[in-house]
N, C-alpha and C positions, 0 to 999 in steps of 0.2 A: 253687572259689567263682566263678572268672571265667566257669568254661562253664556252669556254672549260671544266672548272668546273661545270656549272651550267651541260652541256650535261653528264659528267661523271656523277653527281648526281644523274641527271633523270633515265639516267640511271639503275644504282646502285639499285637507288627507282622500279625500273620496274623489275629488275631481282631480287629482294632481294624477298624469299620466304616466304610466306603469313605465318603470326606467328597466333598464337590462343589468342593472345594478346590484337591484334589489331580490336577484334570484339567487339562492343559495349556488354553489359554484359545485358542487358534488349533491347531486339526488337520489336520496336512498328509495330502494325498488324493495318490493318484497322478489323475494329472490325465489322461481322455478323450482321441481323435482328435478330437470336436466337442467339448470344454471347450477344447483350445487351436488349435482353428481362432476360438472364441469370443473367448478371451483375444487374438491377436493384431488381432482385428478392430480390438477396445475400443484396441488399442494404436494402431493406425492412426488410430482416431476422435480418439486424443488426439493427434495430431501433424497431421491435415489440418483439424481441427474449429476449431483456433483460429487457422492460417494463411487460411483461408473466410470466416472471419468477420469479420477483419481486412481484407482486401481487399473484403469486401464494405460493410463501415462506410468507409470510404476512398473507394467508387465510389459510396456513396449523398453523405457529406459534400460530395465534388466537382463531383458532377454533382448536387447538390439545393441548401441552402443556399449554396456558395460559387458555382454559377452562376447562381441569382437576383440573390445581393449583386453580382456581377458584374455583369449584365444592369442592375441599378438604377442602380449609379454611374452607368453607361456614357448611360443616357437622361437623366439629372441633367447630364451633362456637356454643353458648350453643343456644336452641329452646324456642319461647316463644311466648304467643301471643299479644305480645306492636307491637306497629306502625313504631317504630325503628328495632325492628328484621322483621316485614315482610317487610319492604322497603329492609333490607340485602338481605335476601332471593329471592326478585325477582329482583333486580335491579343488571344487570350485570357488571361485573368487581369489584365489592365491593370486594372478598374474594383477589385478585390480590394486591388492591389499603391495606390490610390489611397485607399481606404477603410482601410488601414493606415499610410502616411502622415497621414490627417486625424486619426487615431483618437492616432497621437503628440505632433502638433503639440498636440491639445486637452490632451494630458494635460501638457508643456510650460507650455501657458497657464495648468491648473490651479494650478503652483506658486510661482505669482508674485503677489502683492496682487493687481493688477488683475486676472487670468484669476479668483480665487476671487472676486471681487465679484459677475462677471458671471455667474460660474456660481452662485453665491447665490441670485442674481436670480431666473436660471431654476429652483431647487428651493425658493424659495417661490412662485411660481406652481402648480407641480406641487401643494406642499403646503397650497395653497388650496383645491382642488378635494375634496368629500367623499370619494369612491372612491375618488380615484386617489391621494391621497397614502397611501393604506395600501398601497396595490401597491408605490408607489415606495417608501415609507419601509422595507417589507420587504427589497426587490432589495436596495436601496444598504447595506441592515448586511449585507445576506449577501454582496456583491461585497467592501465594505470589510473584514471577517472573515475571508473568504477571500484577499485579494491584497493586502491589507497587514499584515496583524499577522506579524510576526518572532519573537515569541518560541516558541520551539519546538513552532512549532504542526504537530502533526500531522508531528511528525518523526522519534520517538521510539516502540516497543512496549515496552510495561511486562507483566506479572502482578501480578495483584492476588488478595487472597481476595476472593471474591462467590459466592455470595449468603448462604455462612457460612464460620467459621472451618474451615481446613483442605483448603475446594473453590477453584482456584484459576481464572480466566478472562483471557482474553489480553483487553489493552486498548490504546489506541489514546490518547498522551498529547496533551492541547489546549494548555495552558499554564496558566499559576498561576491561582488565582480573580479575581475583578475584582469592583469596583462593588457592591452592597447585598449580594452574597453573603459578600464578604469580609469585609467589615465585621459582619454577622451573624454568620459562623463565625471571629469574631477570637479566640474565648473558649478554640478548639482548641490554640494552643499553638505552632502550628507552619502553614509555611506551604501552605494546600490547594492541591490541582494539580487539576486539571479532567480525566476522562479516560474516554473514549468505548467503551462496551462493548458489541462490535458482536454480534448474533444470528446465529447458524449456522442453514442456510448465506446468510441473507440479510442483509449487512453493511449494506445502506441503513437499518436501523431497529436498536435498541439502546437502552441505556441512557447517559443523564450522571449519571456521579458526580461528585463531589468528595471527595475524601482525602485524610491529611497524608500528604508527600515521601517522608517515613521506611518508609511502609508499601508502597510502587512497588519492585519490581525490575523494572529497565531491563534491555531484552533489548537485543542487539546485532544483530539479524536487521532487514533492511528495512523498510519499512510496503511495500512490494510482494509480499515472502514473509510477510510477517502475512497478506497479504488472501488470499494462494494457500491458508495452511493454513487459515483461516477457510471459503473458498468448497469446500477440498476434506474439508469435516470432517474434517483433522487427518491424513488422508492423507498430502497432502505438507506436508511439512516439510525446511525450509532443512538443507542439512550442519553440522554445529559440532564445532569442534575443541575439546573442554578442556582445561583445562592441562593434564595426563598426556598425552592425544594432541597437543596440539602440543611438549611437551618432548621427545616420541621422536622427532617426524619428526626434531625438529633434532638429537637424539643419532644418526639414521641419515644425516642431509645431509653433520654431519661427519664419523663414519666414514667414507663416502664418499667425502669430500674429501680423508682422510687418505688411503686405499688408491691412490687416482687421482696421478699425479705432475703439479704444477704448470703444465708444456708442455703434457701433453694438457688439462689442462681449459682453457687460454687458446685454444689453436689446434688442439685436434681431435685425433686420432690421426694421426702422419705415414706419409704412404703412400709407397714406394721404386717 
């Protein structure tokens, strides 16, 4: 009765027609003389392509914007001929290391009664003018959104399902809802978090959700390897250890520990 079985299986297994299932989903090649002259190229590109580009944003920032703003202090500054004003004059970065001072002391002034009166002052004039108080009124929530809000802005990667149940997309958390939006979606139950769901491979545009807490799973990975696997379509991706891979290292650290005698792991193996 069993090899009869076993024979109808085989069977079965030999006439059941080949699904598109059952093809491995990556096919290893052997790989060409010029497929890995190819491959090593791309590996070069990725090791000199972002050290280039770096150095090259570095010599544009310093020799473009930071030696104008240099140059400007420096003409702003009153002219004379002591030994303190031509050391300014010739010694680079001075007007920069000046323009960073001024830029402290205002802010300083901003948080004191008297320094907000006066700066008051000057953002209702700005906000008098038709044009310009929309420029400025834009900058200053986006300066102030960006380099004051503390609450977990933008410090956190979550998954969320989007754009249906069971498809999931990496998001980028802002922080809890605020202002007519909260008060709107008071009726959810629970508290919405605001959370930024950036487009592959271009993370400057995306989506803003809001969703309750409850439905975010909080990754542990950066918002630096979020943007690496977003820019590298999924490519790279950060290492992670789960609990099983991290309970063995430590079952192999302490084996380890144990086999090794105390002396040599303090001071090394002694040599005669």
């Amino acid at each position: 009765m069993t090899d009869q079985n076993e024979n109808s299986a085989s069977e079965t297994g030999a006439d059941r027609p080949h699904l598109p299932g059952d093809t491995p989903l990556i096919k290893h090649s052997r790989q060409s003389f010029f497929g890995g002259l190819w491959s090593s190229f791309l590996a070069g590109v990725v090791v000199v392509a972002p050290i280039s580009i770096t150095i090259a944003l570095i010599y544009w920032f310093v020799t473009g914007p930071m030696a104008k703003l240099d140059a400007f202090v420096k003409r702003t500054l009153p002219v004379g001929d002591s030994v303190i004003e031509r050391i300014v004059e010739i010694l680079p970065g001075v007007g920069v290391f000046v323009a960073f001072v001024a830029v402290v002391l205002l802010g300083a002034l901003a948080k004191n009664f008297f320094g907000r009166s006066f700066i008051r002052a000057g953002e209702r004039l700005f906000e008098s003018v038709p044009v310009v108080r929309n420029v400025f009124g834009f900058l200053k929530n986006v300066f102030q959104t960006a380099l004051q809000q503390s609450e977990r802005s933008f410090k956190e990667v979550a998954l969320i399902e989007y754009p249906r149940t069971g498809a999931w997309v990496m998001a980028f958390v802002i922080g809890e809802a605020k202002g007519e939006i909260k008060i709107m979606l008071d009726d959810q139950g629970d508290a919405l978090t605001a959370l930024f769901v950036p487009t592959v491979p271009n993370p400057t545009s995306g989506f803003l959700l809001f969703i309750p807490r409850k439905d975010i799973r909080v990754l542990s990975m950066s918002i630096e390897d979020a943007a690496k696997t977003v820019l590298s379509l999924g490519l790279v991706v950060p290492e992670f250890d789960g609990p099983d891979e991290a309970v063995k290292k430590l079952e192999e650290m302490a084996a380890k520990a144990q086999r090794e005698p105390l002396r040599k792991r303090l001071f090394g193996a002694h040599k005669h």
